[in-house]
C-alpha positions as CSV (number, residue, x, y, z in Angstrom):
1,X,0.0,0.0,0.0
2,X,3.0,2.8,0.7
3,X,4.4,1.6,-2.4
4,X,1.5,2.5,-4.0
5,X,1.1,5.8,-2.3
6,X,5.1,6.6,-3.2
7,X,4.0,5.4,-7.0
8,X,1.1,7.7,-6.8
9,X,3.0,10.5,-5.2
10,X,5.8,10.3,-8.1
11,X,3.5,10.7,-11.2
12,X,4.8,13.6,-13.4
13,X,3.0,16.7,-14.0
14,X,0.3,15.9,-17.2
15,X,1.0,18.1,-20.3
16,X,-1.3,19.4,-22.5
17,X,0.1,19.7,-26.1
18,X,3.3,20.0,-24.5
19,X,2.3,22.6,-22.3
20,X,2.9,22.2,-18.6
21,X,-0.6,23.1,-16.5
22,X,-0.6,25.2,-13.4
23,X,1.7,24.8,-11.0
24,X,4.1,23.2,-12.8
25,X,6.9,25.6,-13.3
26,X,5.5,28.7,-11.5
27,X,8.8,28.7,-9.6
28,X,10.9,29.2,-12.1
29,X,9.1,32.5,-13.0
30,X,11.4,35.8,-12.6
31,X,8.6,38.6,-10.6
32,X,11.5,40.6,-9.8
33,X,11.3,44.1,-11.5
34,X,14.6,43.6,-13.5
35,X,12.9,39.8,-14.8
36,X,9.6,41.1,-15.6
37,X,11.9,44.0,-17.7
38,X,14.0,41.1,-19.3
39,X,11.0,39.3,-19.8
40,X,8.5,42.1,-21.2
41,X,8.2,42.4,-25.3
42,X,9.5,45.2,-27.4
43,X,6.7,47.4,-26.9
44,X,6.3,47.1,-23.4
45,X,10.6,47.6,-23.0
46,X,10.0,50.9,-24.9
47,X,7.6,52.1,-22.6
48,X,9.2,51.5,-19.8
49,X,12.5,52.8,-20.9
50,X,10.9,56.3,-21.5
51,X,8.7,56.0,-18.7
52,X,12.4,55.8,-16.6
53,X,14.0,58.6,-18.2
54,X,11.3,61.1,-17.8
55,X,11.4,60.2,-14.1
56,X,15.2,60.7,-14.0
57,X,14.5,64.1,-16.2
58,X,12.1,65.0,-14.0
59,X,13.8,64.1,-10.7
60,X,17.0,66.4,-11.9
61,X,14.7,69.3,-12.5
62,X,13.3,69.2,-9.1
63,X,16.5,69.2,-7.6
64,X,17.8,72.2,-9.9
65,X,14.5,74.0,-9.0
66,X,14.6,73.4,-4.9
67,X,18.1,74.5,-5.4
68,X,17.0,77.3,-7.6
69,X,14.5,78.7,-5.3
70,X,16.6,78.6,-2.2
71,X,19.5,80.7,-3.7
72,X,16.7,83.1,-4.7
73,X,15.6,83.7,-1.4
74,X,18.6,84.0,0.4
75,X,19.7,86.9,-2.3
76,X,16.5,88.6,-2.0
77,X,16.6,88.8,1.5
78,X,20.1,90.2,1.3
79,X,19.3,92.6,-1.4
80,X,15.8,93.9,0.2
81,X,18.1,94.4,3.1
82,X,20.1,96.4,1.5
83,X,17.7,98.4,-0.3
84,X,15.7,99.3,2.9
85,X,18.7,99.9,4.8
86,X,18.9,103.7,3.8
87,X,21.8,103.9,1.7
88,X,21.5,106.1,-1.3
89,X,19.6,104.6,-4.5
90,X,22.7,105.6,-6.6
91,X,25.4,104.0,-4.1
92,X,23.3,100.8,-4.5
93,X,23.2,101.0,-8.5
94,X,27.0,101.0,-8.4
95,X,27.3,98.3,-6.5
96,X,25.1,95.7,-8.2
97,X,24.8,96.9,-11.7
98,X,27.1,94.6,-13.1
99,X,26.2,91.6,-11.1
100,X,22.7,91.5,-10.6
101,X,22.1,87.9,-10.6
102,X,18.7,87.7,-9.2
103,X,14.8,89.1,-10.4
104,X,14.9,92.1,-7.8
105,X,18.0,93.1,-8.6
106,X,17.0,93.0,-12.0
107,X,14.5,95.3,-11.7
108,X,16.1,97.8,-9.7
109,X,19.0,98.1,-12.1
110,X,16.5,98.4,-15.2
111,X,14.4,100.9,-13.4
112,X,17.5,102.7,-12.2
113,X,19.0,103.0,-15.9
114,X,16.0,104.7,-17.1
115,X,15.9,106.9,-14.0
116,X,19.8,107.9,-14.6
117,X,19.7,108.2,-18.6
118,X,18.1,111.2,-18.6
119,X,20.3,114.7,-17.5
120,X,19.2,116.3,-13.9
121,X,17.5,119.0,-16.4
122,X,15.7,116.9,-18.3
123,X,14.3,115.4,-15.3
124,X,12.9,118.9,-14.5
125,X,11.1,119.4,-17.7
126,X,7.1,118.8,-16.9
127,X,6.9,117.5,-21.0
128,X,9.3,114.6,-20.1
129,X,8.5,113.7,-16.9
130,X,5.6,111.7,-18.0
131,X,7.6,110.0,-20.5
132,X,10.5,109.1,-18.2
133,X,7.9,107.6,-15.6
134,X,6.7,105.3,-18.4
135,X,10.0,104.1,-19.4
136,X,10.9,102.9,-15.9
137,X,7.7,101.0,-15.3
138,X,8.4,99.5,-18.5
139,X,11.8,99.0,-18.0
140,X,11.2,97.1,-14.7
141,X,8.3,94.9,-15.9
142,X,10.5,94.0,-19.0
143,X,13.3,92.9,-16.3
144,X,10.3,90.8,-14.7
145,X,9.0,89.1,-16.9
146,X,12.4,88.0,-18.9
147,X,13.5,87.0,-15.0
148,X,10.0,84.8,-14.5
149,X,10.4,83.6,-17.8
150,X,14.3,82.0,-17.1
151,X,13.0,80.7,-13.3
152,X,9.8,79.0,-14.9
153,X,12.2,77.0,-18.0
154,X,11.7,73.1,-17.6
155,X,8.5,73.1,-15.1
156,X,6.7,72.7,-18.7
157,X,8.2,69.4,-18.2
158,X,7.1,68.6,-15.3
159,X,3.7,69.0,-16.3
160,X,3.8,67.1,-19.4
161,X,5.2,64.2,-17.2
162,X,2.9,64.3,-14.8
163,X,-0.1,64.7,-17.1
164,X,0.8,61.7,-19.8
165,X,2.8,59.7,-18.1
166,X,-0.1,57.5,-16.8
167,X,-1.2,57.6,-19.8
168,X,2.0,56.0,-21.1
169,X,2.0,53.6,-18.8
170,X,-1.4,52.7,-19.3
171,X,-0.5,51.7,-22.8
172,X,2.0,49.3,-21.7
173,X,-0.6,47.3,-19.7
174,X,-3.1,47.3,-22.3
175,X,-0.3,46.0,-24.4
176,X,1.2,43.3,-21.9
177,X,-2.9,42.4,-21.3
178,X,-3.4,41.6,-25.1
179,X,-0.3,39.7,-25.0
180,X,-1.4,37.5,-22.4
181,X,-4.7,37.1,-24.0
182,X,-3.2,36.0,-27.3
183,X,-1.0,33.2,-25.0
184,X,-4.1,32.0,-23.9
185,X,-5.5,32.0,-26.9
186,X,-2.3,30.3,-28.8
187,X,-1.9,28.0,-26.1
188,X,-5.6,27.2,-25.0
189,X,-4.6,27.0,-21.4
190,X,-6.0,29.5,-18.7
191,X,-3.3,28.5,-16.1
192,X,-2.4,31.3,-14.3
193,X,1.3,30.4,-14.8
194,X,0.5,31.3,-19.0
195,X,-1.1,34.7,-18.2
196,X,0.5,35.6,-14.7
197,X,3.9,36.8,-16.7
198,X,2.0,39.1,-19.3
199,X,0.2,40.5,-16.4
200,X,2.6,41.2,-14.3
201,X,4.4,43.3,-16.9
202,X,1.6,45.2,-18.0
203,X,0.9,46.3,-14.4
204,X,4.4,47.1,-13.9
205,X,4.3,49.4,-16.6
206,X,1.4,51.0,-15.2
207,X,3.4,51.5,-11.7
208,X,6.4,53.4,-13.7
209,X,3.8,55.1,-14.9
210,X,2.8,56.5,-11.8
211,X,6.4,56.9,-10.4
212,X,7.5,59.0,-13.0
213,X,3.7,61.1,-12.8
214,X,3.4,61.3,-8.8
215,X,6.3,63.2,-7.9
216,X,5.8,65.7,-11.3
217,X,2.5,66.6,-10.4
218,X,3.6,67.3,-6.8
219,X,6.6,69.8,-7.4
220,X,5.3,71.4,-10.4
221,X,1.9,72.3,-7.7
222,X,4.8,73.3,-5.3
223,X,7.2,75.0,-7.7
224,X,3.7,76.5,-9.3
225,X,2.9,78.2,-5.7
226,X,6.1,79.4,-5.3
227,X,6.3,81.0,-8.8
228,X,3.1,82.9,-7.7
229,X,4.2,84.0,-4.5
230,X,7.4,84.9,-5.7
231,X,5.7,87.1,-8.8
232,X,3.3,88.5,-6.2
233,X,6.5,90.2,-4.3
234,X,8.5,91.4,-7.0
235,X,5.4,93.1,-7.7
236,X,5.0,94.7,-4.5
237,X,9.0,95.9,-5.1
238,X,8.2,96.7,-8.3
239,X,5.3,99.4,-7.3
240,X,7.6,100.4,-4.5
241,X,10.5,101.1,-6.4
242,X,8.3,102.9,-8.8
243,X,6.8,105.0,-6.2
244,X,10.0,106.5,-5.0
245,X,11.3,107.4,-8.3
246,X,8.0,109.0,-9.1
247,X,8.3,111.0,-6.5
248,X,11.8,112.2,-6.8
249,X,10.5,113.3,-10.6
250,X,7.3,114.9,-8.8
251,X,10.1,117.0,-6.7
């Protein structure tokens, strides 16, 4: 009777048209994230190849922007210091005129060229005055936007990435599902050990996906607030600045 058991016990796994059923080699399959890569078809490679490098992409221009924004406020803290520290407008000009390196700087050496192009006289005349105020405020919001502008370069990515990339990586599974359905149908088995590879894949596509998107949509919301915050206080300077050369013309 044990014999018979042991005989029992030792019968091989049945095929079907050479195909072994469920079970029968499910650990040899690879789930690892690098297998399911090595594993995945051309199609599904591609996508997750891109997928990868837009998170890298995206990952250095979040870096570059954190770093960004944190030199920018430590410099306009020093420079609104200075400003409001009562030293005279002209003292300051010379100072930072040839290395203005941040957006308020900027504007206060645009706004200050326009102030000190025209002669003392001229800046008398009631006929120019008008004309001279206009220039400045001009000056200073070209100096403003052209700063926004350079600060804002690459976020564009961000959102792209964070908008698509789902969408990407939705492809993929769709993809990697099809495949799978065409191995059952190929193979006329429904063993999850033919259609638990395919799957796999496609979801894992679906997951860079969301790695590269997640983080995008998060910083570019963040870097998006800060932008607007920091637009909202140059601004502020802006009409400031503007005020106190007006009234010097208005003398």
């Amino acid at each position: 009777m044990a014999n018979d058991i042991a005989a029992v016990g030792a019968i091989p796994t049945p095929k079907v048209d050479g195909i072994e059923l469920a079970g029968s080699h499910a650990g040899g399959l690879d789930l690892s994230p690098l297998g399911m890569f090595m594993e995945a078809d051309f199609i599904v490679k591609s996508v997750i190849i891109i997928l990868l490098l837009a998170s890298f992409w995206s990952w250095a221009i979040i870096f570059e922007k954190i770093f960004a924004f944190k030199v920018l406020q430590i410099k306009t803290k020093k420079f609104e210091k200075s400003f409001w520290s009562g030293d005279l407008l002209e003292d300051i000009y010379d100072r930072i005129k040839q290395k203005a390196d941040h957006p308020m700087a900027m504007i206060f050496v645009a706004g200050m060229y326009e102030w000190k192009l025209p002669t003392p006289a001229q800046r008398q005349r009631m006929e120019l005055k008008v004309g001279i105020k206009e220039r400045i405020f001009q000056s200073m919001n070209l100096a403003r936007n052209q700063a926004l502008d350079k600060l804002e370069r690459n976020l564009g990515f961000l959102a792209t990435v964070g908008s698509t990339a789902p969408f990407v990586g939705l492809f993929g599974t769709v993809w990697g599902i099809m495949n799978s359905f065409q191995s059952i149908a190929l193979m006329k088995n429904t063993s999850l050990a033919v259609v638990a590879p395919g799957i796999a894949e496609a979801l894992f596509a679906t997951a860079i996906g969301l790695f590269a998107a997640i983080p995008a949509v998060i910083f570019y919301n963040k870097f998006s607030n800060d932008m607007a915050r920091f637009s909202s206080r140059l601004d502020e300077f802006s009409g400031e600045f503007g005020a106190i050369l007006s009234r010097e013309l208005d003398k």
